[in-house]
N, CA, C and O atoms as CSV, one atom per row, in Angstrom:
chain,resi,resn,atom,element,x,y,z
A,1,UNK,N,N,0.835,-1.187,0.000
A,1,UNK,CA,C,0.000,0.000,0.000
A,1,UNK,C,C,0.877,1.247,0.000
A,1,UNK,O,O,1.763,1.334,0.850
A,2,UNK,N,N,0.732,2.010,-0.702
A,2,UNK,CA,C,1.249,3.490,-0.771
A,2,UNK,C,C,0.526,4.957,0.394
A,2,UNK,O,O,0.659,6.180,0.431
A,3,UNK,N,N,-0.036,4.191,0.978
A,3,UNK,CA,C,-0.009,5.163,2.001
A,3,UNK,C,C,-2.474,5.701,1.805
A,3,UNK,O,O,-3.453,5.872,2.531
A,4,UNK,N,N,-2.156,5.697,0.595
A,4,UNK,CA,C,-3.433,6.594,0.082
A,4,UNK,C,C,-4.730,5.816,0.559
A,4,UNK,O,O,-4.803,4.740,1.152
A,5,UNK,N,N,-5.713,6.654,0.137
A,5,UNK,CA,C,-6.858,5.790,0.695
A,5,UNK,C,C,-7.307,5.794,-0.754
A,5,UNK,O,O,-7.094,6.614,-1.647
A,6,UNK,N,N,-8.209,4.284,-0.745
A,6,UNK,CA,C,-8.636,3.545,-1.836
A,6,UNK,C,C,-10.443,4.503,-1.988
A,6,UNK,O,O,-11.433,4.640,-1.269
A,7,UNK,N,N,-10.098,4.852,-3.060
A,7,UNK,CA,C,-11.900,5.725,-3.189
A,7,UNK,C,C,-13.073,4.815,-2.858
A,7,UNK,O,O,-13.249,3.816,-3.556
A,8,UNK,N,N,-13.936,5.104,-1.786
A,8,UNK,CA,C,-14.639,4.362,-1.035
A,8,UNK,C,C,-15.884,5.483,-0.373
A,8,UNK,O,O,-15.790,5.778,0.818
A,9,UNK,N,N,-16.665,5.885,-0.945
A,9,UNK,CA,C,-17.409,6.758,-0.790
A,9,UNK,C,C,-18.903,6.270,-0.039
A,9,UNK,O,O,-19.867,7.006,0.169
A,10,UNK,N,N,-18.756,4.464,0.377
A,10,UNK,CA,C,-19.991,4.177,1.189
A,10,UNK,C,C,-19.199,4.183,2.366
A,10,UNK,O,O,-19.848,4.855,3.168
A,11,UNK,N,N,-18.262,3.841,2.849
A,11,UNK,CA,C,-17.920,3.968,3.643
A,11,UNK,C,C,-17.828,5.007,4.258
A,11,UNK,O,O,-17.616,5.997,3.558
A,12,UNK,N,N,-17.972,5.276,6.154
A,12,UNK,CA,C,-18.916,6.708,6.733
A,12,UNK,C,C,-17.499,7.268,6.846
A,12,UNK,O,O,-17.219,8.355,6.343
A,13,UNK,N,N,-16.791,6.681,7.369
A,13,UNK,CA,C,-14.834,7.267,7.725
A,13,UNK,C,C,-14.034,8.267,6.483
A,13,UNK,O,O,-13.507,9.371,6.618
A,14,UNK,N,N,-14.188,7.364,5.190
A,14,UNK,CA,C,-13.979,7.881,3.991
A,14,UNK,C,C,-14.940,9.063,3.550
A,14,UNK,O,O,-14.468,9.919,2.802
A,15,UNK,N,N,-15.986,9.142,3.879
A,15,UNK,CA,C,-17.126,9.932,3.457
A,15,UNK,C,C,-16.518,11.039,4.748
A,15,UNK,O,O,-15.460,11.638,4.558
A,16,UNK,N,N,-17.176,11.192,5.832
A,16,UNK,CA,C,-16.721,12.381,6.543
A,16,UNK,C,C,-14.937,12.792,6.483
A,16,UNK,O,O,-14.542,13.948,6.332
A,17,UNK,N,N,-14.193,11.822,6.607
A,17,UNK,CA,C,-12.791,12.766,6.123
A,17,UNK,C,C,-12.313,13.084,4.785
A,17,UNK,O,O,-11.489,13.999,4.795
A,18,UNK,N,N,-12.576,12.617,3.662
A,18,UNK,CA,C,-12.244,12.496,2.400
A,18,UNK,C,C,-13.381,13.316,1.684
A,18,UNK,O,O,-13.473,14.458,1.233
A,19,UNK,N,N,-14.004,12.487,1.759
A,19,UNK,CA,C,-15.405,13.844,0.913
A,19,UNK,C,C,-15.740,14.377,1.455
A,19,UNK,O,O,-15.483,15.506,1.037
A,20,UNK,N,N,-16.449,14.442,2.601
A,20,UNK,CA,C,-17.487,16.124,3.226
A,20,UNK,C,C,-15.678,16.946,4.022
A,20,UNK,O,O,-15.151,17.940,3.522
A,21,UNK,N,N,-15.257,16.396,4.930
A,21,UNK,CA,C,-13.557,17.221,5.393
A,21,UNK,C,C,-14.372,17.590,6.919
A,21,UNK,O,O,-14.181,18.676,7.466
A,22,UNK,N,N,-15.115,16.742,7.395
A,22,UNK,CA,C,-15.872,17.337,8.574
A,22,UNK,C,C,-15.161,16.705,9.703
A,22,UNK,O,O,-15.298,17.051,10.876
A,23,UNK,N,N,-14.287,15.629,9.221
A,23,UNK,CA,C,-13.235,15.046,10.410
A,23,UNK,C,C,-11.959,15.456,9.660
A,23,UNK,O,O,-11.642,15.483,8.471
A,24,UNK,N,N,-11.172,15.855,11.151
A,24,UNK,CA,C,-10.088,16.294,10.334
A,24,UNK,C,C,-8.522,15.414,11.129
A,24,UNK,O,O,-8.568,14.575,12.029
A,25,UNK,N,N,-7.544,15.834,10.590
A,25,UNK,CA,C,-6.639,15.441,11.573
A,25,UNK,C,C,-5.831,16.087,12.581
A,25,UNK,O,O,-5.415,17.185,12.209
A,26,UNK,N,N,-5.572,15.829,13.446
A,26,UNK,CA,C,-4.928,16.573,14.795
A,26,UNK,C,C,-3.612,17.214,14.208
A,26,UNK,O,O,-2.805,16.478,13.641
A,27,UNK,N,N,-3.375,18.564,14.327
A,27,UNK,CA,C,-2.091,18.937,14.540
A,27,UNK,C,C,-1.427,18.562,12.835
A,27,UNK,O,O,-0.316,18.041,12.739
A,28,UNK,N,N,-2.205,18.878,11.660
A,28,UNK,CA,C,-1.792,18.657,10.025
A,28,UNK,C,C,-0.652,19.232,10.050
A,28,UNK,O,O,0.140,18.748,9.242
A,29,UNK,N,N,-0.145,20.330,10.848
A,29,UNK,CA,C,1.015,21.064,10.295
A,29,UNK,C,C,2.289,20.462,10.261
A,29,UNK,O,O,3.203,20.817,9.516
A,30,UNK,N,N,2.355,19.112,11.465
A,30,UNK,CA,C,3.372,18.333,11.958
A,30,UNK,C,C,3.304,17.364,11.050
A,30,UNK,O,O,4.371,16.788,11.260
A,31,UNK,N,N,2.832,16.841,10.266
A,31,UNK,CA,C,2.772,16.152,9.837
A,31,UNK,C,C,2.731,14.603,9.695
A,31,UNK,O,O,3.134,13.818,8.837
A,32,UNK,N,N,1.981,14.461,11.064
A,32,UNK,CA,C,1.682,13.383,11.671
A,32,UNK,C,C,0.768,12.967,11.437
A,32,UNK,O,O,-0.002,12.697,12.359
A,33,UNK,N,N,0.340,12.665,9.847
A,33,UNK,CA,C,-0.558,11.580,9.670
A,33,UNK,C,C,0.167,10.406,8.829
A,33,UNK,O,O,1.226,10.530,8.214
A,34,UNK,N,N,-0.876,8.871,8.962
A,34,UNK,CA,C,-2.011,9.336,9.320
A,34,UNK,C,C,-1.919,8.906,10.631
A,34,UNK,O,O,-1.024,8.221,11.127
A,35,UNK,N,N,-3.340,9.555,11.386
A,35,UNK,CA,C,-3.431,9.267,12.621
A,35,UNK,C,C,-4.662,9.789,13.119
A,35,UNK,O,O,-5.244,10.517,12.315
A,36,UNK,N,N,-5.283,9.601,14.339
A,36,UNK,CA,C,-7.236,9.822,14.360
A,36,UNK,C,C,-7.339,10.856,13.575
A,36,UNK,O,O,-6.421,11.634,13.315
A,37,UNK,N,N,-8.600,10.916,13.111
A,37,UNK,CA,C,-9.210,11.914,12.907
A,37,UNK,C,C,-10.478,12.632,13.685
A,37,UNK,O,O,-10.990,11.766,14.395
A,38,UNK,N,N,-10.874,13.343,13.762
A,38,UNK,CA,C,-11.566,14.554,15.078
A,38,UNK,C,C,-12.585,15.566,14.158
A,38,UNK,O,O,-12.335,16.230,13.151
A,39,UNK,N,N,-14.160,15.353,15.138
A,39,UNK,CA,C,-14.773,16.836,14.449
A,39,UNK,C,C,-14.776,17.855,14.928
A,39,UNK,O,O,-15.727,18.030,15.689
A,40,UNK,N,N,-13.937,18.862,14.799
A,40,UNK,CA,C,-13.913,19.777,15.663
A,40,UNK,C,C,-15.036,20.527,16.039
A,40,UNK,O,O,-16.010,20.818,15.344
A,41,UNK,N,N,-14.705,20.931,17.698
A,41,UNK,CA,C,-16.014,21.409,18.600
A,41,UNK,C,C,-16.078,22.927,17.993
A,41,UNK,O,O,-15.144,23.662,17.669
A,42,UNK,N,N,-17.662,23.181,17.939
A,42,UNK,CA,C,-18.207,24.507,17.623
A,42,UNK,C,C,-17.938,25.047,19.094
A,42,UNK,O,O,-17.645,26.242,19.087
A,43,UNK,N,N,-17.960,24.568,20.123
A,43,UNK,CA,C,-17.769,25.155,21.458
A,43,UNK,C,C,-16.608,26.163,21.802
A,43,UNK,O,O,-16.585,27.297,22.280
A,44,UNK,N,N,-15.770,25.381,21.410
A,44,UNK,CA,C,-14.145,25.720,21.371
A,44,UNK,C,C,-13.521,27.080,20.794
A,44,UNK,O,O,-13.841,27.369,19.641
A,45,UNK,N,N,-12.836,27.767,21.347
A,45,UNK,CA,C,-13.020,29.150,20.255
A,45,UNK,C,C,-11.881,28.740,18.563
A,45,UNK,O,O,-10.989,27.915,18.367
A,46,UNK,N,N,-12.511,29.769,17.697
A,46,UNK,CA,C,-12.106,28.865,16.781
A,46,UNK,C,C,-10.554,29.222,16.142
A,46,UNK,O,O,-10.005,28.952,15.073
A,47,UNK,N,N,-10.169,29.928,17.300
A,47,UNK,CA,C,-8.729,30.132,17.141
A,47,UNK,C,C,-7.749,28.942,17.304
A,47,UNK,O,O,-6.931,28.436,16.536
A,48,UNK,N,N,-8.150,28.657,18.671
A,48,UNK,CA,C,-7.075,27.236,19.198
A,48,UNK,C,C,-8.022,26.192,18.501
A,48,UNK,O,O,-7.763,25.121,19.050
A,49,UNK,N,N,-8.749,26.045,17.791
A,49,UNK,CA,C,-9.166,24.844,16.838
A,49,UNK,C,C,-8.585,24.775,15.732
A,49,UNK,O,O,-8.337,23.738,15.118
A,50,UNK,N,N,-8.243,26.265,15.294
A,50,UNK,CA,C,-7.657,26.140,13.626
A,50,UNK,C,C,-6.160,26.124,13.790
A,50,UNK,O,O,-5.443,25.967,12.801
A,51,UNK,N,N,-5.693,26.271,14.914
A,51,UNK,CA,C,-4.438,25.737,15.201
A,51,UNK,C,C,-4.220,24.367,15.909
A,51,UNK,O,O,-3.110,23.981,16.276
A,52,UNK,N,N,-5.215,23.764,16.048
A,52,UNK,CA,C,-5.463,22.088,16.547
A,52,UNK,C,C,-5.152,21.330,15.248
A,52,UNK,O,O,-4.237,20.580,14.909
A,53,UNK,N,N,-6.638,21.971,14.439
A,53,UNK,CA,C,-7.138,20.949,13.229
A,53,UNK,C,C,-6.619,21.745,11.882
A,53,UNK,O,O,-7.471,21.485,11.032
A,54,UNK,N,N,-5.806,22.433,11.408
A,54,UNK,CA,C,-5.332,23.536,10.423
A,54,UNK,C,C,-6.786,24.582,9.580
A,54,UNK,O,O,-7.789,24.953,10.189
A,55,UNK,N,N,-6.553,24.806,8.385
A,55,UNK,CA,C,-7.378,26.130,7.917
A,55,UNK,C,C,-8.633,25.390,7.826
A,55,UNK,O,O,-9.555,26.086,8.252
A,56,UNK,N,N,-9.215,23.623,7.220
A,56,UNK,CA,C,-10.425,23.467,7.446
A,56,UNK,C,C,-11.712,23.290,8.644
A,56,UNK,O,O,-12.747,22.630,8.724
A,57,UNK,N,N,-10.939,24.350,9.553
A,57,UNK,CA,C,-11.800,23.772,10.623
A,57,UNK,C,C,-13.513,24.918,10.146
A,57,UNK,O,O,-14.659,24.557,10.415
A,58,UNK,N,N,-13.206,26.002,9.559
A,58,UNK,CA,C,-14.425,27.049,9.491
A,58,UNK,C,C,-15.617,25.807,8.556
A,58,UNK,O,O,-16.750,25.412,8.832
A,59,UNK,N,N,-14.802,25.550,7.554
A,59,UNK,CA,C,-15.408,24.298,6.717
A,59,UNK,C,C,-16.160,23.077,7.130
A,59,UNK,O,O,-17.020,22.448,6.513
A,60,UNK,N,N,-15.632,22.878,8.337
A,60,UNK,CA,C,-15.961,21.629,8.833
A,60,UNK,C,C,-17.140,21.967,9.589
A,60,UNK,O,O,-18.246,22.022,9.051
A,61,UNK,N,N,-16.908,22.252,11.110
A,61,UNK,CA,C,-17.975,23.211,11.761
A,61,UNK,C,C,-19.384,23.803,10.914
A,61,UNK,O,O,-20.460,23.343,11.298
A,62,UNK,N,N,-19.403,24.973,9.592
A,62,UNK,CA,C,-19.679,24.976,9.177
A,62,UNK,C,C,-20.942,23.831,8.163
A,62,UNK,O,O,-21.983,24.335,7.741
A,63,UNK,N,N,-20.693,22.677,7.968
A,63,UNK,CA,C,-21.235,21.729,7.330
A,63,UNK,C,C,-21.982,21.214,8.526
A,63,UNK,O,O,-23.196,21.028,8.436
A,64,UNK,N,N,-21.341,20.974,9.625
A,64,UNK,CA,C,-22.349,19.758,10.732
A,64,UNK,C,C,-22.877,20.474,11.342
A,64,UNK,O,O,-23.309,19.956,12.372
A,65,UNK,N,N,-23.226,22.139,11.176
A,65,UNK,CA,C,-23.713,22.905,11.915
A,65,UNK,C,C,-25.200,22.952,11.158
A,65,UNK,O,O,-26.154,23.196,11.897
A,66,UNK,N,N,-25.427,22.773,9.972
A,66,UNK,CA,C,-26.650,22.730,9.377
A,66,UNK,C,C,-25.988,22.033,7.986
A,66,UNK,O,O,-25.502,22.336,6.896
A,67,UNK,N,N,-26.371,20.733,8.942
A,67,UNK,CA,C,-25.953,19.197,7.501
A,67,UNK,C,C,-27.472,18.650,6.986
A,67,UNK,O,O,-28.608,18.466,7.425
A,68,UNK,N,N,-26.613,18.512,5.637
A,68,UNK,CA,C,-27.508,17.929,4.572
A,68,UNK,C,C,-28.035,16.707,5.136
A,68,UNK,O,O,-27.884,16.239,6.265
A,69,UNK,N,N,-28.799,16.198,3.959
A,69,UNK,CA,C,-29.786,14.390,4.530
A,69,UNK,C,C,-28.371,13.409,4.714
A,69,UNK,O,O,-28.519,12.522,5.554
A,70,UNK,N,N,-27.359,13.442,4.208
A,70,UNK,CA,C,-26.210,12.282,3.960
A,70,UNK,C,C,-25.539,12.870,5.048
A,70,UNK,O,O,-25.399,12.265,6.111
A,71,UNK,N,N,-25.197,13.792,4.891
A,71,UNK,CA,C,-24.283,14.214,6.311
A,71,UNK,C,C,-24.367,13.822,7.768
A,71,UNK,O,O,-23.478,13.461,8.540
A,72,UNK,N,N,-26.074,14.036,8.000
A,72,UNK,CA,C,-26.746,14.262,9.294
A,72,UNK,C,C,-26.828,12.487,9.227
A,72,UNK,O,O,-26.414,11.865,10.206
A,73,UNK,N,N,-27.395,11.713,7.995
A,73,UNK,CA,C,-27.112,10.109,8.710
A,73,UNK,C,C,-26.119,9.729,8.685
A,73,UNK,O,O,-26.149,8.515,8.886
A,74,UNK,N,N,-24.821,10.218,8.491
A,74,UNK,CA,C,-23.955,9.326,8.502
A,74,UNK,C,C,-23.594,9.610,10.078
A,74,UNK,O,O,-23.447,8.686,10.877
A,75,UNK,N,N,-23.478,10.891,10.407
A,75,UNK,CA,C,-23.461,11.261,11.843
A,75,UNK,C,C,-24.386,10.722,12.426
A,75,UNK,O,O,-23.971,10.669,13.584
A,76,UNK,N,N,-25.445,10.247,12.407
A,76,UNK,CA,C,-26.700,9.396,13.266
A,76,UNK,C,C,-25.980,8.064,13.672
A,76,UNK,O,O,-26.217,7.429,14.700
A,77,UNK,N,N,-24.965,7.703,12.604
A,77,UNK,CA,C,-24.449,6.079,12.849
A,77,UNK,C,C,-23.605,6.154,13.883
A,77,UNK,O,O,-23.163,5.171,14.477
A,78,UNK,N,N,-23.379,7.178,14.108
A,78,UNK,CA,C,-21.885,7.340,15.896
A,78,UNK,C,C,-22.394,6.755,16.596
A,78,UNK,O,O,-23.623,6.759,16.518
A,79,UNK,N,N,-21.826,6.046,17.517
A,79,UNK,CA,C,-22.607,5.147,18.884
A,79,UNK,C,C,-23.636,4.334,18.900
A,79,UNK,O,O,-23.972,3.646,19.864
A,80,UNK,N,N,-24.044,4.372,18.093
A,80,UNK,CA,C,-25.269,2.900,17.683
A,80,UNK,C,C,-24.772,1.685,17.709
A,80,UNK,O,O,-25.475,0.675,17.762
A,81,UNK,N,N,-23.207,1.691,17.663
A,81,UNK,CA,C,-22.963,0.075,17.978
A,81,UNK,C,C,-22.080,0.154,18.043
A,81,UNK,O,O,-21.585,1.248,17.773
A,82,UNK,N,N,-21.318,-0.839,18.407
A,82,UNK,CA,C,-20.102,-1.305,19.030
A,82,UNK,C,C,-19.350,-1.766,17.799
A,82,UNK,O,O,-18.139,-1.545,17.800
A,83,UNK,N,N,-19.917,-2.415,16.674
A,83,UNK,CA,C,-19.541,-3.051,15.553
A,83,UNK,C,C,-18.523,-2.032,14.620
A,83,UNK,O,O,-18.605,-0.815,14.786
A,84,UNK,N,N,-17.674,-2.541,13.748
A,84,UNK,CA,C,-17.078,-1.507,12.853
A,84,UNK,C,C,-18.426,-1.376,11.473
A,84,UNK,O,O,-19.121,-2.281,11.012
A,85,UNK,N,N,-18.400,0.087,11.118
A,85,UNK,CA,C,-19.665,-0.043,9.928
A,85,UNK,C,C,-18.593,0.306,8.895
A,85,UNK,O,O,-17.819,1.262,8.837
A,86,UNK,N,N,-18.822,-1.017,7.893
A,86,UNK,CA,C,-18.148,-0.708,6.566
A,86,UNK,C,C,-18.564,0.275,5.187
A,86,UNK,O,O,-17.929,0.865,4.313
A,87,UNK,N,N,-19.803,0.108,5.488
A,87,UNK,CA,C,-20.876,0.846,4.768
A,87,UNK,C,C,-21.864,1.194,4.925
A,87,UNK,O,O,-22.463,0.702,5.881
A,88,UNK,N,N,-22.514,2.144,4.145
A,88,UNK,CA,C,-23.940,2.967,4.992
A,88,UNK,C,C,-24.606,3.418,3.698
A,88,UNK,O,O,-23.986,3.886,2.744
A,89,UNK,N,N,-25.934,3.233,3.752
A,89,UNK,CA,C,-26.539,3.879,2.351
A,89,UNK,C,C,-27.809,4.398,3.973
A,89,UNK,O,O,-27.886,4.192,5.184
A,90,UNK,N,N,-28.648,5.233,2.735
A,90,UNK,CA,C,-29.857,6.371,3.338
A,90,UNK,C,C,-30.764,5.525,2.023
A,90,UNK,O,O,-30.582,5.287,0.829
A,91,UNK,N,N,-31.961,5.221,3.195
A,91,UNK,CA,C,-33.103,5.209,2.728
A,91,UNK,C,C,-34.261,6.599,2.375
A,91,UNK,O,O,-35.166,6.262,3.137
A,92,UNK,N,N,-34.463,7.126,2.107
A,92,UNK,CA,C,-35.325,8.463,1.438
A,92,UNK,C,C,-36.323,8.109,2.452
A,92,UNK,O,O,-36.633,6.918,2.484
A,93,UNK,N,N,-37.100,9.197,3.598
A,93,UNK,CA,C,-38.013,9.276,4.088
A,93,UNK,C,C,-38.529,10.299,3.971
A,93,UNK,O,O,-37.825,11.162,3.446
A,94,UNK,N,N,-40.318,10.812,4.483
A,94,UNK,CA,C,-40.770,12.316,4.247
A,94,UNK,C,C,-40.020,12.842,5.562
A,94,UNK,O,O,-39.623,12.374,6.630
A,95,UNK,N,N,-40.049,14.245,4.804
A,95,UNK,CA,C,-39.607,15.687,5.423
A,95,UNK,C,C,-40.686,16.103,7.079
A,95,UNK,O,O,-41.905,16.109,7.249
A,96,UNK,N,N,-39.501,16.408,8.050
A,96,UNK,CA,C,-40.508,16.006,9.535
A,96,UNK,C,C,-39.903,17.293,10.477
A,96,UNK,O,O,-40.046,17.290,11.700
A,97,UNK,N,N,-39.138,18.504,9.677
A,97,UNK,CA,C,-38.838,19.446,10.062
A,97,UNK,C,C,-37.750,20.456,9.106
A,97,UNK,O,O,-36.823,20.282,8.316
A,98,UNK,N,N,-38.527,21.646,9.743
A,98,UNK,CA,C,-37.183,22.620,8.985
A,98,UNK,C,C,-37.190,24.153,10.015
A,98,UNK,O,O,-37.765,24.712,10.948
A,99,UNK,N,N,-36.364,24.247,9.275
A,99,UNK,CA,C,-35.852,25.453,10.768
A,99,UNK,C,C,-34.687,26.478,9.950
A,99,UNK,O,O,-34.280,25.990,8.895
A,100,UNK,N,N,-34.274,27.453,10.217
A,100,UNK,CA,C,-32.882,28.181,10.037
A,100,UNK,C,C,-31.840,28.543,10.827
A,100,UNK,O,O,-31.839,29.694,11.264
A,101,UNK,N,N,-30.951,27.802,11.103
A,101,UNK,CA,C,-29.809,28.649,11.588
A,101,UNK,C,C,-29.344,28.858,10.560
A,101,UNK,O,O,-29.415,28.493,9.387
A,102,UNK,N,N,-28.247,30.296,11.917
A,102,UNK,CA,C,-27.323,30.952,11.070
A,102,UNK,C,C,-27.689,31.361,9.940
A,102,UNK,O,O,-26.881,31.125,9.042
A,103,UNK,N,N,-28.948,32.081,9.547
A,103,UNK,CA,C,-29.582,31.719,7.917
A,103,UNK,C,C,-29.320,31.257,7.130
A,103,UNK,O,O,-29.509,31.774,6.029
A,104,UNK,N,N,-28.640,29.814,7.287
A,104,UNK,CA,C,-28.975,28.900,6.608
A,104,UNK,C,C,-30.222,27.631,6.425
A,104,UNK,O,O,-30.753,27.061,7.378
A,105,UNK,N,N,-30.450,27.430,5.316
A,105,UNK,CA,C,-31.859,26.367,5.610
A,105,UNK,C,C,-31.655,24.871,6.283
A,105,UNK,O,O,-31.008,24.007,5.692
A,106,UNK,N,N,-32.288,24.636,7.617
A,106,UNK,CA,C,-31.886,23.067,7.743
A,106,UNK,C,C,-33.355,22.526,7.433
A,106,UNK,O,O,-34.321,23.223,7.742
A,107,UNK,N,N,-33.530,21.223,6.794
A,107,UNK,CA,C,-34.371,20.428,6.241
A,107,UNK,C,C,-34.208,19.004,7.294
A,107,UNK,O,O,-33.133,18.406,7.314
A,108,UNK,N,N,-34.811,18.768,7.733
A,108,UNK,CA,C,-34.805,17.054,8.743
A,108,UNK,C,C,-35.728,16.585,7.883
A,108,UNK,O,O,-36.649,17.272,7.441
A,109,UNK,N,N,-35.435,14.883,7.487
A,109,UNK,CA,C,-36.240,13.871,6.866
A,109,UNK,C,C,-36.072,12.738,7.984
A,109,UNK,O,O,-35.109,12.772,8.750
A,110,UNK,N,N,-37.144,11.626,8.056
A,110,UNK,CA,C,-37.326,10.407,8.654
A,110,UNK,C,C,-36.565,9.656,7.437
A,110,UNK,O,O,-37.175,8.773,6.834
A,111,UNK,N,N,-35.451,9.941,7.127
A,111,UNK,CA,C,-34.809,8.554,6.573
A,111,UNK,C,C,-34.181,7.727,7.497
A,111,UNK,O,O,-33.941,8.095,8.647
A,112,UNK,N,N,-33.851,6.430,6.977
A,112,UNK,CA,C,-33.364,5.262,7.910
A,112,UNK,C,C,-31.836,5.759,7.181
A,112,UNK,O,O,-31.558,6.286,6.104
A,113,UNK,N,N,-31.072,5.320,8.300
A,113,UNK,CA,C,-29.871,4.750,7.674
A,113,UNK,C,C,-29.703,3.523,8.369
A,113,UNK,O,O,-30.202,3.057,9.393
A,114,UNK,N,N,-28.637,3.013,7.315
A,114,UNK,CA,C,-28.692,1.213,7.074
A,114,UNK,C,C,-26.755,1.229,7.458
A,114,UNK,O,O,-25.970,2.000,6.906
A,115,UNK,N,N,-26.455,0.415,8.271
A,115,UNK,CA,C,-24.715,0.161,8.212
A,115,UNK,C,C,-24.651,-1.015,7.870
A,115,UNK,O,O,-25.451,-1.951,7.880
A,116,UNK,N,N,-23.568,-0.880,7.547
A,116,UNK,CA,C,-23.222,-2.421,6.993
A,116,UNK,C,C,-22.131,-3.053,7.345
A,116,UNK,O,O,-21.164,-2.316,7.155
A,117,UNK,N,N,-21.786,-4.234,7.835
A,117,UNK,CA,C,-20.276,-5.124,8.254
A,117,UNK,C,C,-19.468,-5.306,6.949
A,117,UNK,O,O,-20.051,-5.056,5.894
A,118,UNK,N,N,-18.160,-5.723,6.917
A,118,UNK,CA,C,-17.489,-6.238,6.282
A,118,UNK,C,C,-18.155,-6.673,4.807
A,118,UNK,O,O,-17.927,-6.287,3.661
A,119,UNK,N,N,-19.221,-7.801,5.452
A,119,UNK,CA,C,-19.334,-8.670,4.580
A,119,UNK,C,C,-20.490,-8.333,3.295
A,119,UNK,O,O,-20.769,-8.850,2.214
A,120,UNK,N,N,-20.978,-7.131,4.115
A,120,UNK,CA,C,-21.962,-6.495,3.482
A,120,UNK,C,C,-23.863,-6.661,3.728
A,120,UNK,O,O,-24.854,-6.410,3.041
A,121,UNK,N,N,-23.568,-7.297,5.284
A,121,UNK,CA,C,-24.737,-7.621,6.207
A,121,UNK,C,C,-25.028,-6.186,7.149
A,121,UNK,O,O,-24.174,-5.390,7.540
A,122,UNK,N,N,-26.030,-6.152,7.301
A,122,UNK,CA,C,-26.786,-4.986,8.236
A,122,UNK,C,C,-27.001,-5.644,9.165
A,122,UNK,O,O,-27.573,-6.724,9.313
A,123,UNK,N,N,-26.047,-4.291,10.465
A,123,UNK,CA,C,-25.774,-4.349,11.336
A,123,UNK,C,C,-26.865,-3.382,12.329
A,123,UNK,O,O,-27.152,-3.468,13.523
A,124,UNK,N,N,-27.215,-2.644,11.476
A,124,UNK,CA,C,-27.746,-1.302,12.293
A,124,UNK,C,C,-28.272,-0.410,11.570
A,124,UNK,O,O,-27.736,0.290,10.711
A,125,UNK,N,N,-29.613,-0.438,12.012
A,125,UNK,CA,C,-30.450,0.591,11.695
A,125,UNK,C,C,-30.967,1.749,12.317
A,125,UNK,O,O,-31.281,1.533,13.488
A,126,UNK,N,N,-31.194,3.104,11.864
A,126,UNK,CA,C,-31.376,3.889,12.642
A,126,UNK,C,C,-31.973,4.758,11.697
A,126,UNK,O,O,-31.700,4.826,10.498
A,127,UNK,N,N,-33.260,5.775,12.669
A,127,UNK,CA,C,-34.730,6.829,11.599
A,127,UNK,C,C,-34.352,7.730,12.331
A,127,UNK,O,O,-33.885,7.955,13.447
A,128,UNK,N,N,-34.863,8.460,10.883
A,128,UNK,CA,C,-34.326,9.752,11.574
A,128,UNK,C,C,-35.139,10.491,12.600
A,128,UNK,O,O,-34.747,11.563,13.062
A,129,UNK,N,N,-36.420,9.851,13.007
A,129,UNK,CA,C,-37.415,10.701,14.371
A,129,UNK,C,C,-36.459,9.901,15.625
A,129,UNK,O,O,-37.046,9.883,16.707
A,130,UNK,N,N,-34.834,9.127,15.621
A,130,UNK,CA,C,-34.406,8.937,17.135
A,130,UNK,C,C,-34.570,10.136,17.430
A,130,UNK,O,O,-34.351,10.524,18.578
């Protein structure tokens, strides 16, 4: 292996650090990856965050602060199980709220999300009225 990650876009790990950038890595400037990756806290001021997590932290924050339908389930799959999830698809449910922060539009749907093991068995399900 050369180090890279293999394009894998069901997968939730690959999806939040690689495509959306909403996990990031500790301390990029050192160049100590790879190694965990972290969503950085909106709590936190966002000075000592963008010197934690480097320049994408406004980006990151930003997105999980008013996330899309894929975003918000893949984040629904945290702590639902103990299991590793290899993969995750969204089932399409009706629309069961909307609201604005920050004037931006947030949209909530009752979709399920579905994880998946290794082998490509469902492990865990979860709607979006938890």
């Amino acid at each position: 292996s050369n180090g890279e990650w293999a394009h894998d876009p069901d997968n939730p790990q690959y999806y939040l650090i690689r495509d959306r950038k909403v996990a990031l890595p500790l301390y990029p400037q050192l160049g100590t990856e790879p190694n965990g990756y972290y969503v950085p806290s909106r709590h936190v001021p966002r000075a000592y965050s963008q010197q934690m997590f480097g320049p994408g932290v406004d980006h990151s924050i930003d997105q999980y602060m008013v996330p899309d339908r894929d975003l918000l389930g893949v984040l629904q799959l945290f702590r639902t199980t103990q299991r590793i999830i290899f993969k995750w698809k969204r089932e399409p449910g009706p629309k069961i709220f909307e609201t604005n922060i920050h004037g931006k539009k947030l949209e909530m749907y009752n979709d399920t999300i579905i994880g998946f093991n290794r082998k490509g068995k469902e492990i865990i399900r979860v709607s979006g009225r938890r």
